[in-house]
C-alpha positions, 0 to 999 in steps of 0.5 A: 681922257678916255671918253668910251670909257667916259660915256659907258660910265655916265650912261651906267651911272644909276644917277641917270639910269633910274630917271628912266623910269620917269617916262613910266610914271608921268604916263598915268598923268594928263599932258595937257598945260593951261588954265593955271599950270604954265609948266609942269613935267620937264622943269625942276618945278611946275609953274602955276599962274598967279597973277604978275607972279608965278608960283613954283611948286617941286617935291623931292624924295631922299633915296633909301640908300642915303637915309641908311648911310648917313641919315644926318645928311639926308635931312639936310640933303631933303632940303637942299635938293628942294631949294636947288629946284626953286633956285634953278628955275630962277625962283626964291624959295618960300616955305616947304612941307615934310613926310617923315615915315619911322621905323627907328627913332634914333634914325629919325631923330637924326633926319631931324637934325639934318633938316633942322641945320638946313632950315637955319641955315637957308632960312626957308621954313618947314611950316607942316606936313605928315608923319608916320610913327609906326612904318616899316622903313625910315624915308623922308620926303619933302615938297616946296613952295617958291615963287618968281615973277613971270617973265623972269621963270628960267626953264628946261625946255627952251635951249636954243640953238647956237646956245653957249653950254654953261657949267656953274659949279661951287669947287669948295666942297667935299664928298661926306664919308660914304657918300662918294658922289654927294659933293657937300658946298653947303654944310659948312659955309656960313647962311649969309654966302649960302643964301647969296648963292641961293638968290644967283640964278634969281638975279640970271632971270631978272636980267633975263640972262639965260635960255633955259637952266637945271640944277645939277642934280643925281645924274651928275653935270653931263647927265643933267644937262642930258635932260635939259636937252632932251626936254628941248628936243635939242643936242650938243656937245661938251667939251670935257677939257673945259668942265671946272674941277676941284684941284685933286678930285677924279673926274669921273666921280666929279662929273658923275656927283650931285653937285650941292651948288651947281647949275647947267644953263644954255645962253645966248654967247653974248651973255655968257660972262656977265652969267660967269660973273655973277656966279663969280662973285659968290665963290662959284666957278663957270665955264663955258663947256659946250655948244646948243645944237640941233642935232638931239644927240649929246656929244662929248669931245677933247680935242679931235676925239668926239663920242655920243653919249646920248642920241635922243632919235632913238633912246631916252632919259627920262622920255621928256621930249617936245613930241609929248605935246602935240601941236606945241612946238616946245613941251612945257608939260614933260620932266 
């Protein structure tokens, strides 16, 4: 493995390079957390105070890209991403709300169709929202309700140090054509296994099993866990050699690819393979792939070769650190 070139591919990667823009956005927004909102930017979903519960609350857009190279699975994707929010912060997904804007209605109706498969096959509902008949472009957007109980709310931002690195990752997949860095688990498994799987990461923060999770989202597994660290104001390494593949796939589209079932959790050594198995046991592969440190700089390694990938003291992904709250030694409004 050549891991300069590695690094120069992930750090150009537009899967991590447009979550920059992040730090722009959320700097209009107030920082500060408490009343009802426990968490906010930073985590996969804000969490919101709900007596012995918490609600979860998320929102994603499709990217214009995929609505015109395969409007089918941007439907389908527009739910998933969302139920992958609420799933990684240890949740189980409610109900969601749509934004449909058309331009043309054969794209549209075919959005429509993804979103329809989607919802049978999860069994989460779309239960209203918005559309606009009469746009410019076609786009899709989605927002989710899902709800946990509130010691059992898995975040971004509490990666200890010491923390094993854990990359669970569905191997039965496949890249849709066209889409060379969407890896598909989902879209021709059964609703019984996929709901199985939806519920894992609930059953990690039942158990209390682990420190801090993502989902493996647009920056691929090493970007995602790039923000998780950032969020945590901590650093370590990935040991590239450990990373579960698919038999016959090139690694640096696999760990550049959205992961249609995929998690980066840290935890304590201790609970890493009862983490493994539970993933295990829903035809999910786990490793442990690296090391929590605090050194704010993420690292990859195979064998005695080690290069940074990203040094937090001085660049950002997404500019969600500690530091956005003063006087709180873990930021629960950034991300």
């Amino acid at each position: 493995m050549d891991l300069d070139m590695l690094v120069s591919e992930i750090r150009a990667h537009p899967g991590v390079t447009r979550k920059h823009t992040i730090s722009e956005v959320i700097s209009f927004f107030p920082k500060t957390v408490g009343g009802t909102v426990l968490a906010s930017y930073g985590e996969d979903a804000a969490v919101l105070d709900y007596g012995d519960t918490v609600l979860l609350l998320a929102a994603d857009g499709i990217m214009e890209s995929l609505v015109k190279a395969n409007p089918f699975f941007a439907g389908y994707y527009s739910i998933l991403v969302n139920i992958n929010d609420i799933s990684a912060m240890g949740g189980v997904p409610m109900a969601m709300v749509d934004v449909i804007s058309m331009k043309d209605e054969k794209v549209c109706g075919q959005v429509m169709r993804g979103m329809e498969a989607a919802v049978k096959k999860f069994g989460v509902p779309v239960v209203g929202g918005h559309t606009h008949p009469d746009c410019m472009y076609n786009a899709v957007d989605v927002a989710i309700l899902g709800t946990a109980r509130k010691g059992e709310v898995i975040y971004s931002h509490t990666a200890k140090e010491g923390d094993d690195i854990i990359f669970a990752m569905d191997l039965d997949g496949f890249f849709p054509e066209k889409l060379g860095f969407a890896w598909d688990t989902t879209s021709k498994k059964g609703p019984d296994i996929v709901r199985k799987q939806m519920l894992i990461m609930n059953e990690i923060g039942k158990l209390h099993l682990a420190h801090a999770g993502k989902d493996m989202s647009n920056p691929g597994s090493i970007g995602t866990l790039g923000m998780l660290l950032e969020t945590s104001g901590k650093g370590g390494y990935v040991d590239v050699s450990r990373i579960p593949i698919p038999e016959g796939v090139d690694f640096v589209q696999w760990v550049k690819a959205y992961q249609g079932y995929g998690f980066v959790l840290t935890a304590l050594p201790s609970h890493s393979s009862k983490i493994i198995e539970l993933f295990g046991s829903v035809g999910v592969t786990g490793a442990v792939v690296g090391k929590v440190d605090g050194s704010k700089t993420l690292s990859l390694k195979e064998g005695k070769d080690v290069k940074v990938l990203f040094d937090f003291n001085k660049e950002i992904i997404t500019g969600c650190d500690p530091a956005m709250v003063p006087g709180q030694s873990v930021c629960k409004s950034c991300g």
